[in-house]
C-alpha positions, 0 to 999 in steps of 0.5 A, spaced: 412 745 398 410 751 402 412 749 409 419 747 411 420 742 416 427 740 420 428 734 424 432 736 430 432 732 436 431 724 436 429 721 443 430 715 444 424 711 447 424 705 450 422 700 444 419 707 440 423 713 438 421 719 439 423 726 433 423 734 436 423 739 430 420 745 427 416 748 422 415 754 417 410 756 413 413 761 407 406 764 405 399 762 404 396 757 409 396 749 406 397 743 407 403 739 406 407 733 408 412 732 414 417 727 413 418 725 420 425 720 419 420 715 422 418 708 419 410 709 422 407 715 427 403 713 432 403 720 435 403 727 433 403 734 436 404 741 433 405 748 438 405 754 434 411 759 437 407 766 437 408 772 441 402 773 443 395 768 443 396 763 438 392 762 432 390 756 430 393 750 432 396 746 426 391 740 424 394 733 422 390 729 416 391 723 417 388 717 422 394 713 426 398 709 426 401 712 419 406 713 415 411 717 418 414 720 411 407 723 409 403 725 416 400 731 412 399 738 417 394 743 415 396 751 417 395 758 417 399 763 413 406 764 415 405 760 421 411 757 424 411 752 431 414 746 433 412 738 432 414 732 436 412 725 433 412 718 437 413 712 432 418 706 430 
């Protein structure tokens, strides 16, 4: 596995939750699966932390709702950035 992915902040939302977190790419652009600690994502998004203009944004493989252990994301090389994930 070539990202690495935290889970830092659960947010409660009504009858949804809500998952802040990060992510690392050790390498070589990829893709990968992020295990958001949610049963089913209905939303997703990823911002990439760049000092300067942003590369590509991260893309997400997947058509929702889906399994919120396996949403795979596509990346750049080395990227890192932040994702927040909607879900039950």
């Amino acid at each position: 596995m070539s990202i690495t992915v935290t889970r830092d902040y659960h947010l409660s939302l009504g009858n949804m939750r809500g998952v802040i977190g990060t992510y690392t790419d050790s390498s070589a652009g990829t893709a990968d699966d992020v295990n958001t600690g949610l049963h089913k994502v209905y939303f997703m998004s990823f911002v990439e932390k760049a000092s300067g203009v942003s590369d590509n944004v991260p893309s997400i493989n997947e058509t929702f709702p889906c399994d919120g252990s396996a949403v795979t994301m596509i990346c750049d090389a080395s990227q890192t950035g932040y994702w927040f994930a909607i879900g039950v």
